[in-house]
Gaussian input, Z-matrix of N, CA and C with variables (Angstrom, degrees):
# hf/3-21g

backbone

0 1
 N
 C     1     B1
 C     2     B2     1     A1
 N     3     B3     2     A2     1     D1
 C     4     B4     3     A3     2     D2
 C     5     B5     4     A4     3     D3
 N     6     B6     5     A5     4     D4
 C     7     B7     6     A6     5     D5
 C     8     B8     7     A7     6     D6
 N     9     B9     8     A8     7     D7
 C    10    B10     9     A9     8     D8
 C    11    B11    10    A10     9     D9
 N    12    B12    11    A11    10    D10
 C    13    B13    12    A12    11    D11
 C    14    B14    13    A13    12    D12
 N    15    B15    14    A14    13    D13
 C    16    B16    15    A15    14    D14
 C    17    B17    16    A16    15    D15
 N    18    B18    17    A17    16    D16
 C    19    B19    18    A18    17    D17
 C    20    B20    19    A19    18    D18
 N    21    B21    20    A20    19    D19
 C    22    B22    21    A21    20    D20
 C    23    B23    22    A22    21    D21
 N    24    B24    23    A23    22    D22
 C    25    B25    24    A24    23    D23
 C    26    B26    25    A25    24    D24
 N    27    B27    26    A26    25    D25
 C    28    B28    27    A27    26    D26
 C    29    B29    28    A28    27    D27
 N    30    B30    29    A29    28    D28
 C    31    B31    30    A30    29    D29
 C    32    B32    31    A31    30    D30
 N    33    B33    32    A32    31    D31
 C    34    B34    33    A33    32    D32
 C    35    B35    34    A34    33    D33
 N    36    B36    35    A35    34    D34
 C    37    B37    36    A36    35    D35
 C    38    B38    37    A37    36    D36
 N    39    B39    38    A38    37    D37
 C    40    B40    39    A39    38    D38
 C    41    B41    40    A40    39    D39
 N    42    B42    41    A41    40    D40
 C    43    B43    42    A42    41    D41
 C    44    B44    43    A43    42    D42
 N    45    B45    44    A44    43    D43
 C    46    B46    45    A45    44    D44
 C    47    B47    46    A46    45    D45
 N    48    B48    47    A47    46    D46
 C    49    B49    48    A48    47    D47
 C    50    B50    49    A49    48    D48
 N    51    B51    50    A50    49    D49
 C    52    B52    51    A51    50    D50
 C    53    B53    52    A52    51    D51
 N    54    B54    53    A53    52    D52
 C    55    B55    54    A54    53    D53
 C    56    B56    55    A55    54    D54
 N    57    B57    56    A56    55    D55
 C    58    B58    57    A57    56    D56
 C    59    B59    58    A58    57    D57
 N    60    B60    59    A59    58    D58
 C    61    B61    60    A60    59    D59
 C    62    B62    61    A61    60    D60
 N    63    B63    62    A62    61    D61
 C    64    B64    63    A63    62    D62
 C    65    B65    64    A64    63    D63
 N    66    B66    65    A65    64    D64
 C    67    B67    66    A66    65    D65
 C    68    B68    67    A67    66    D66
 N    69    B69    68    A68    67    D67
 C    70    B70    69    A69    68    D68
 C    71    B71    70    A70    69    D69
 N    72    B72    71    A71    70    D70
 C    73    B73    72    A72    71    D71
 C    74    B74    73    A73    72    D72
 N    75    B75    74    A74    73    D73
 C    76    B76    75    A75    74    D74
 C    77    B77    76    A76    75    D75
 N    78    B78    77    A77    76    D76
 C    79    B79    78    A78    77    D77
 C    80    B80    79    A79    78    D78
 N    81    B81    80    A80    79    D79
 C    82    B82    81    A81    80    D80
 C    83    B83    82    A82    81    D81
 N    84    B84    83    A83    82    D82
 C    85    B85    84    A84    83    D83
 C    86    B86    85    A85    84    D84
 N    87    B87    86    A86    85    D85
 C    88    B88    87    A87    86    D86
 C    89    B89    88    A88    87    D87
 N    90    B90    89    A89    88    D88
 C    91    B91    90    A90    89    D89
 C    92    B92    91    A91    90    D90
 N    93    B93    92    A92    91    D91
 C    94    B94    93    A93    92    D92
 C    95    B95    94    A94    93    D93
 N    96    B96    95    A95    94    D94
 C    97    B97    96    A96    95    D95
 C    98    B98    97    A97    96    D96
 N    99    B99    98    A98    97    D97
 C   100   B100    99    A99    98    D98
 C   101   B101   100   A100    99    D99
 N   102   B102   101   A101   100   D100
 C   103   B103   102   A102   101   D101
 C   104   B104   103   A103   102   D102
 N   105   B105   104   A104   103   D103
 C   106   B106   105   A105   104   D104
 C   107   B107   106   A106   105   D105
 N   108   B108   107   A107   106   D106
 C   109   B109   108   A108   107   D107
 C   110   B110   109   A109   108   D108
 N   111   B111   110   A110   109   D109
 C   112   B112   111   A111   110   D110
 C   113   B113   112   A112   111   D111
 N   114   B114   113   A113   112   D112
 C   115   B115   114   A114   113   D113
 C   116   B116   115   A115   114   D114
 N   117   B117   116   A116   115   D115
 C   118   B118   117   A117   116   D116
 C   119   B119   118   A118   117   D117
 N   120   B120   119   A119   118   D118
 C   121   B121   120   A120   119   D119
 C   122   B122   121   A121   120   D120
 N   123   B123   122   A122   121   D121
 C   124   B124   123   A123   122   D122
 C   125   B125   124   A124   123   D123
 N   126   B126   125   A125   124   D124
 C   127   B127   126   A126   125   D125
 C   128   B128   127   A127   126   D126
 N   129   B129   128   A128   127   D127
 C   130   B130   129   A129   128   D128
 C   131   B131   130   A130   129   D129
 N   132   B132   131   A131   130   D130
 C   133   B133   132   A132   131   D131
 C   134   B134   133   A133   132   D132
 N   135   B135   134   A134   133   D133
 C   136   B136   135   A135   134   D134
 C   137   B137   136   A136   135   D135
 N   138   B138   137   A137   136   D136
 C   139   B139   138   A138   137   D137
 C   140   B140   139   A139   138   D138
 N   141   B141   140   A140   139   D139
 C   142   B142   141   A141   140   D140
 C   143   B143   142   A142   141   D141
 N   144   B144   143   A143   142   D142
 C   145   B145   144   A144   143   D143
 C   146   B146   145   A145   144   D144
 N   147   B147   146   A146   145   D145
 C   148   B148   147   A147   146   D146
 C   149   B149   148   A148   147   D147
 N   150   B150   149   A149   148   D148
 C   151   B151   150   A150   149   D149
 C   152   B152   151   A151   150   D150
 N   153   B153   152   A152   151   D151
 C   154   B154   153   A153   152   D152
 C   155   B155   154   A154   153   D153
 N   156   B156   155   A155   154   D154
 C   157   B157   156   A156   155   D155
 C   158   B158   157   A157   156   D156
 N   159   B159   158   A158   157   D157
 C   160   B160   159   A159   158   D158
 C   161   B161   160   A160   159   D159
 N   162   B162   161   A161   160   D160
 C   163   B163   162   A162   161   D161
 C   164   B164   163   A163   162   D162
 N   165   B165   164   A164   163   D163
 C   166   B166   165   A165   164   D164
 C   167   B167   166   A166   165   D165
 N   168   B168   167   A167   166   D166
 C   169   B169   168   A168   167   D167
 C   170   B170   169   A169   168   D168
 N   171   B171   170   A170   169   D169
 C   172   B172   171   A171   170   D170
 C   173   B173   172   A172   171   D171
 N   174   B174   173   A173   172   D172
 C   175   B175   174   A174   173   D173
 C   176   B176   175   A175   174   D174
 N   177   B177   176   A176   175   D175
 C   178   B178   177   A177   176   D176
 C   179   B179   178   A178   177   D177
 N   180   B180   179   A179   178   D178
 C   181   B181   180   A180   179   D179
 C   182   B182   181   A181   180   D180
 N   183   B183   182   A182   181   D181
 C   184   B184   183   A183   182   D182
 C   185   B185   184   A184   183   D183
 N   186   B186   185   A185   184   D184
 C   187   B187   186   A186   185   D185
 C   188   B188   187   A187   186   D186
 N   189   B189   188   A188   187   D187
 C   190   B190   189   A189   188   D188
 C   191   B191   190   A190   189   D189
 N   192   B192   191   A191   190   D190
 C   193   B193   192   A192   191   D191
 C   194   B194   193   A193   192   D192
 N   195   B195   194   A194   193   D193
 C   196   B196   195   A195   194   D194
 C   197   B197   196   A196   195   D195

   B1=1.4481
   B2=1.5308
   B3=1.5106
   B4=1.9987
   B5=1.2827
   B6=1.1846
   B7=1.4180
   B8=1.8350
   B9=1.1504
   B10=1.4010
   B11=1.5735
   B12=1.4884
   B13=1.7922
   B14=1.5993
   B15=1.0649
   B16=1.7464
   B17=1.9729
   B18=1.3885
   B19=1.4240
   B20=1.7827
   B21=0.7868
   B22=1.9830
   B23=1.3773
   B24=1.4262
   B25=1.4905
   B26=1.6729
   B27=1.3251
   B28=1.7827
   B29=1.0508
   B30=1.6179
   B31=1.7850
   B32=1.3142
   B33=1.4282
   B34=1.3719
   B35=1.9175
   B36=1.6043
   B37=1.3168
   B38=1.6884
   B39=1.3298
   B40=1.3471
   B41=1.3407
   B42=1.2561
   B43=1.8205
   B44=1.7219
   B45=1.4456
   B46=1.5705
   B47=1.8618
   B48=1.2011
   B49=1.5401
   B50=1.7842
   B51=1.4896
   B52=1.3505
   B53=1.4396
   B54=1.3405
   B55=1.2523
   B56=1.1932
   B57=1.4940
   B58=1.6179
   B59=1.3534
   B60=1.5654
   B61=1.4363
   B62=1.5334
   B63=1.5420
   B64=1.6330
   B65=1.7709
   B66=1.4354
   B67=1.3610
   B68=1.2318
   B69=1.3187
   B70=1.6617
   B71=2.2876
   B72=1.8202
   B73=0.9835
   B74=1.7787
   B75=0.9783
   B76=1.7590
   B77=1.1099
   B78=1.3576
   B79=1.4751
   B80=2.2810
   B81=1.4947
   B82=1.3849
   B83=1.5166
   B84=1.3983
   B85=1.3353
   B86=1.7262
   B87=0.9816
   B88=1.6578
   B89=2.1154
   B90=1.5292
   B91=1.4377
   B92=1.4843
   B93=1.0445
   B94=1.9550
   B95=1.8601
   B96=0.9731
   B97=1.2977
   B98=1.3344
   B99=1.0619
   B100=2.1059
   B101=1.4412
   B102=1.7580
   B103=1.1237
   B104=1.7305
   B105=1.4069
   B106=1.9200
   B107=1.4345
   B108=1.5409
   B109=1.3005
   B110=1.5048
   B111=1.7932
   B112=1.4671
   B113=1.6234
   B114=1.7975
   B115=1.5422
   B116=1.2018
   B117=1.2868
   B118=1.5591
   B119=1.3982
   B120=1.3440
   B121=1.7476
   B122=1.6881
   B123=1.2171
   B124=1.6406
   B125=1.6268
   B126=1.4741
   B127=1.5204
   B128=1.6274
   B129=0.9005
   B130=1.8026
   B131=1.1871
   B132=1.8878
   B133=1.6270
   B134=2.0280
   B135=1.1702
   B136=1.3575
   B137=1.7810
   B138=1.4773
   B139=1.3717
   B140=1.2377
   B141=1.2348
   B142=1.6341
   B143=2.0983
   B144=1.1107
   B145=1.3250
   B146=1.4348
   B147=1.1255
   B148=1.5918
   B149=1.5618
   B150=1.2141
   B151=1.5944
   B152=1.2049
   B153=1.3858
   B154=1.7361
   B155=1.3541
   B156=1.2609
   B157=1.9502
   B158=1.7174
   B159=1.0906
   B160=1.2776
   B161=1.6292
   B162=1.1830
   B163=1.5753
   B164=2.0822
   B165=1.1244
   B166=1.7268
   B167=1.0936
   B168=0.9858
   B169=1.7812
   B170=1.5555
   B171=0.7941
   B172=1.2640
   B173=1.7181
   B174=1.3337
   B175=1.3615
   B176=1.6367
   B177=1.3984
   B178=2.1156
   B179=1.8833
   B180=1.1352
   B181=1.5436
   B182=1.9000
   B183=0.9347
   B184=1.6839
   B185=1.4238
   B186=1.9105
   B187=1.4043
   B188=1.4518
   B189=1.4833
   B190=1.3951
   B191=1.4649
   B192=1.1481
   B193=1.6496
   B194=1.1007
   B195=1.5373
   B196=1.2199
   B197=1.5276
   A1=109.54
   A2=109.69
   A3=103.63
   A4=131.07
   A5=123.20
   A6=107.37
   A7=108.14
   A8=131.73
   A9=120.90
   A10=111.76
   A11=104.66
   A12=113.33
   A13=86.46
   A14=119.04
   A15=142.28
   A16=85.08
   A17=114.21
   A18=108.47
   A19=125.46
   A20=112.03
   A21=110.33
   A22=94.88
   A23=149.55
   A24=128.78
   A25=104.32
   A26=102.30
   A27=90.30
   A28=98.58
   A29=121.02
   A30=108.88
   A31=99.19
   A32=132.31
   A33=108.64
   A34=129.05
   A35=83.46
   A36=93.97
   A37=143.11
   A38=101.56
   A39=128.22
   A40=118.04
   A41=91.91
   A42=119.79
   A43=114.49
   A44=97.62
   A45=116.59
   A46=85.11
   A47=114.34
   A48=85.73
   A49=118.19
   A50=121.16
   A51=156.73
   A52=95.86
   A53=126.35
   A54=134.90
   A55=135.28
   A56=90.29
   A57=134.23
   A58=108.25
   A59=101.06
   A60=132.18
   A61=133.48
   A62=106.00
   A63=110.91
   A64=79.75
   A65=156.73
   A66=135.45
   A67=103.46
   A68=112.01
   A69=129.85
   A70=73.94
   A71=120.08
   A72=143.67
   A73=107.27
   A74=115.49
   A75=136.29
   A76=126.88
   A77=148.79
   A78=109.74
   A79=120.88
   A80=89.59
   A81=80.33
   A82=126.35
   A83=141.28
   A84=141.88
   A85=110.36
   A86=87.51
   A87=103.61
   A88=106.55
   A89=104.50
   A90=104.03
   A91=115.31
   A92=86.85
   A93=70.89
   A94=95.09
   A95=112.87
   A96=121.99
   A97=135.93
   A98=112.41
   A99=126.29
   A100=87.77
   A101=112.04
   A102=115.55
   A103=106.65
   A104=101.69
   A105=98.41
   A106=93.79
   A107=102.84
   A108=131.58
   A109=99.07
   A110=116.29
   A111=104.66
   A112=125.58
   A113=109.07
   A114=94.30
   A115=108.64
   A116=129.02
   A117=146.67
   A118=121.35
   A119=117.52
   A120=126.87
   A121=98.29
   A122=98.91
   A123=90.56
   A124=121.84
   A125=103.41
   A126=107.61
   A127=102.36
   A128=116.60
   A129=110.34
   A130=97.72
   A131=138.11
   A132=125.37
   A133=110.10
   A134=105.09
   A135=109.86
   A136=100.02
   A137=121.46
   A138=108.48
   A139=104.01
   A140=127.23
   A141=112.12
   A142=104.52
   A143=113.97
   A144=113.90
   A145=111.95
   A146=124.06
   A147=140.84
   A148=89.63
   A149=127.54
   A150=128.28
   A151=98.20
   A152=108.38
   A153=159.41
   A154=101.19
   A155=131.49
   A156=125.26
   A157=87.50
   A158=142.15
   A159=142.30
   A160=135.13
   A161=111.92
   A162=68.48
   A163=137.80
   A164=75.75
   A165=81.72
   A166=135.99
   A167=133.82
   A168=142.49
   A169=134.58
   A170=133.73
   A171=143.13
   A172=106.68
   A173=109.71
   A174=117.57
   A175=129.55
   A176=81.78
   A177=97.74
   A178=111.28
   A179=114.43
   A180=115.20
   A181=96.72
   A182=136.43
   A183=127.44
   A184=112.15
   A185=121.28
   A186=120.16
   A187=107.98
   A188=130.62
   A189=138.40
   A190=112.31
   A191=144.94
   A192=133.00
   A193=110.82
   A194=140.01
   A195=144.06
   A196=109.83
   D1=123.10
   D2=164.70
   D3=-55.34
   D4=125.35
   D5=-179.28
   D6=-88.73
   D7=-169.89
   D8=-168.72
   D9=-64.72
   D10=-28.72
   D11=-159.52
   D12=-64.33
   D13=-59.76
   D14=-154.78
   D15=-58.50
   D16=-88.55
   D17=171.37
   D18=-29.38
   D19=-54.02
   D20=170.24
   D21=-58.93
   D22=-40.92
   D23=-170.26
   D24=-76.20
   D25=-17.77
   D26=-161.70
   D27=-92.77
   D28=-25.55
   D29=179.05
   D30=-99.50
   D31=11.28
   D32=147.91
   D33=-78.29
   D34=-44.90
   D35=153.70
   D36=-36.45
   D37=-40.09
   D38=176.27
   D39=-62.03
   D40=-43.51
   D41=-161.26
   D42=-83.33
   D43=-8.67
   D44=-149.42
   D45=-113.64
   D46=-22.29
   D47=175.65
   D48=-100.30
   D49=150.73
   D50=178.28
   D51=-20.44
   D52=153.36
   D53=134.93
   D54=-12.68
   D55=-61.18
   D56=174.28
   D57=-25.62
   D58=-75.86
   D59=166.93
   D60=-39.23
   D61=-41.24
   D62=-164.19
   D63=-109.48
   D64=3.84
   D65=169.79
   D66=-147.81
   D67=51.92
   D68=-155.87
   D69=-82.76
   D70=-45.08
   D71=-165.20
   D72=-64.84
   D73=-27.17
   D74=172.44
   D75=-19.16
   D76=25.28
   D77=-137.68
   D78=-54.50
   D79=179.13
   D80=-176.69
   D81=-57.24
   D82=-161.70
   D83=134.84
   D84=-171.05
   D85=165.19
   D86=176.74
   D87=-95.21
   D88=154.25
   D89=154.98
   D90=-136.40
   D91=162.54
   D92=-178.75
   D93=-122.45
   D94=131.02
   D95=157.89
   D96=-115.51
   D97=125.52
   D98=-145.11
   D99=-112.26
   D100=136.90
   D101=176.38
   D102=171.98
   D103=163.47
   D104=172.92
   D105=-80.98
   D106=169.34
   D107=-166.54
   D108=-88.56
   D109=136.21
   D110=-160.15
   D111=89.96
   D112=-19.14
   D113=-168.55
   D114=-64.93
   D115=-56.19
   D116=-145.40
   D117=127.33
   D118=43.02
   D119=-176.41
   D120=-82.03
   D121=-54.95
   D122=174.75
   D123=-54.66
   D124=-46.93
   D125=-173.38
   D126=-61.23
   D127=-40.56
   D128=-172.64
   D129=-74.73
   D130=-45.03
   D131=-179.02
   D132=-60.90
   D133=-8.83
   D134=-169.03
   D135=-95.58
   D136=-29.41
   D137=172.31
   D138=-99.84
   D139=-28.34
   D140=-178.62
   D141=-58.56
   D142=-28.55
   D143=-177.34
   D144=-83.10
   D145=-50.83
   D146=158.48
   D147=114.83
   D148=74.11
   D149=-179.91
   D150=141.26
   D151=137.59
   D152=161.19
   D153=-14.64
   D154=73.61
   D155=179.88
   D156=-98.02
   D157=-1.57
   D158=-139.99
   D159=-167.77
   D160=71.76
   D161=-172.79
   D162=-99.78
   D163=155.09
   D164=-179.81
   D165=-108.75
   D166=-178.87
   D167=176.93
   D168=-172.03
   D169=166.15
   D170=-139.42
   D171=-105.14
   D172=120.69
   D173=-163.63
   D174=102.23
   D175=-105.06
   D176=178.08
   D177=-70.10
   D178=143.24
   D179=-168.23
   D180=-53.51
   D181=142.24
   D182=162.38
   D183=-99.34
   D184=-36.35
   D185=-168.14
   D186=-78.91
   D187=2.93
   D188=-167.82
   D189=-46.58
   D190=163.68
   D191=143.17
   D192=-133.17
   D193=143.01
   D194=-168.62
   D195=-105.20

Protein backbone atom coordinates (compact mmCIF):
# COMPACT_ATOMS: atom_id res chain seq x y z
CA UNK A 1 0.00 0.00 0.00
CA UNK A 2 1.38 3.87 -0.75
CA UNK A 3 1.64 5.82 1.96
CA UNK A 4 1.07 9.72 1.16
CA UNK A 5 5.03 10.51 0.71
CA UNK A 6 5.17 7.58 -2.04
CA UNK A 7 1.69 8.98 -3.70
CA UNK A 8 2.86 12.91 -3.88
CA UNK A 9 6.11 11.54 -5.78
CA UNK A 10 4.12 9.59 -8.32
CA UNK A 11 1.67 12.33 -9.15
CA UNK A 12 4.35 14.60 -9.20
CA UNK A 13 6.12 12.50 -11.31
CA UNK A 14 3.19 12.01 -13.49
CA UNK A 15 2.51 15.57 -13.76
CA UNK A 16 6.13 16.38 -14.72
CA UNK A 17 6.08 14.70 -18.04
CA UNK A 18 5.66 16.74 -21.69
CA UNK A 19 2.74 16.78 -23.82
CA UNK A 20 4.90 14.95 -25.93
CA UNK A 21 4.66 12.14 -23.59
CA UNK A 22 0.98 11.91 -22.29
CA UNK A 23 -0.53 12.31 -26.35
CA UNK A 24 2.56 10.91 -27.81
CA UNK A 25 -1.05 8.38 -28.89
CA UNK A 26 -3.03 11.61 -30.52
CA UNK A 27 -3.29 11.59 -33.88
CA UNK A 28 -2.73 14.99 -35.59
CA UNK A 29 -5.53 17.68 -36.47
CA UNK A 30 -6.09 21.04 -37.56
CA UNK A 31 -8.52 23.90 -35.84
CA UNK A 32 -9.62 26.68 -37.35
CA UNK A 33 -10.34 29.65 -35.36
CA UNK A 34 -12.59 32.51 -36.95
CA UNK A 35 -12.35 35.90 -35.63
CA UNK A 36 -11.31 39.85 -36.20
CA UNK A 37 -7.79 40.58 -36.16
CA UNK A 38 -6.68 41.59 -32.53
CA UNK A 39 -9.57 39.56 -30.85
CA UNK A 40 -7.70 36.99 -28.84
CA UNK A 41 -7.73 33.70 -31.15
CA UNK A 42 -4.25 33.12 -30.28
CA UNK A 43 -4.61 33.98 -26.59
CA UNK A 44 -7.48 31.45 -26.08
CA UNK A 45 -5.44 28.60 -28.52
CA UNK A 46 -2.51 29.36 -26.09
CA UNK A 47 -4.62 28.56 -22.79
CA UNK A 48 -6.77 25.97 -24.07
CA UNK A 49 -3.28 24.16 -24.83
CA UNK A 50 -1.49 25.40 -21.68
CA UNK A 51 1.75 26.70 -23.67
CA UNK A 52 3.01 29.35 -26.10
CA UNK A 53 1.63 28.02 -29.83
CA UNK A 54 1.54 31.83 -30.44
CA UNK A 55 2.55 34.71 -29.43
CA UNK A 56 0.51 37.66 -28.36
CA UNK A 57 0.08 41.01 -26.92
CA UNK A 58 -1.88 43.53 -25.80
CA UNK A 59 -3.51 46.05 -28.10
CA UNK A 60 -2.23 46.08 -31.87
CA UNK A 61 -2.86 42.54 -33.68
CA UNK A 62 1.01 40.85 -33.33
CA UNK A 63 0.12 37.29 -35.25
CA UNK A 64 -0.94 39.43 -38.47
CA UNK A 65 1.08 38.82 -41.85
CA UNK A 66 1.07 41.21 -44.62
Amino acid sequence: MLNNQDLSRQIDEATDRTYIDIYADVPTFNIICLGKSGSGKTTLLNAVFGKELGETGIGQPVTKKN
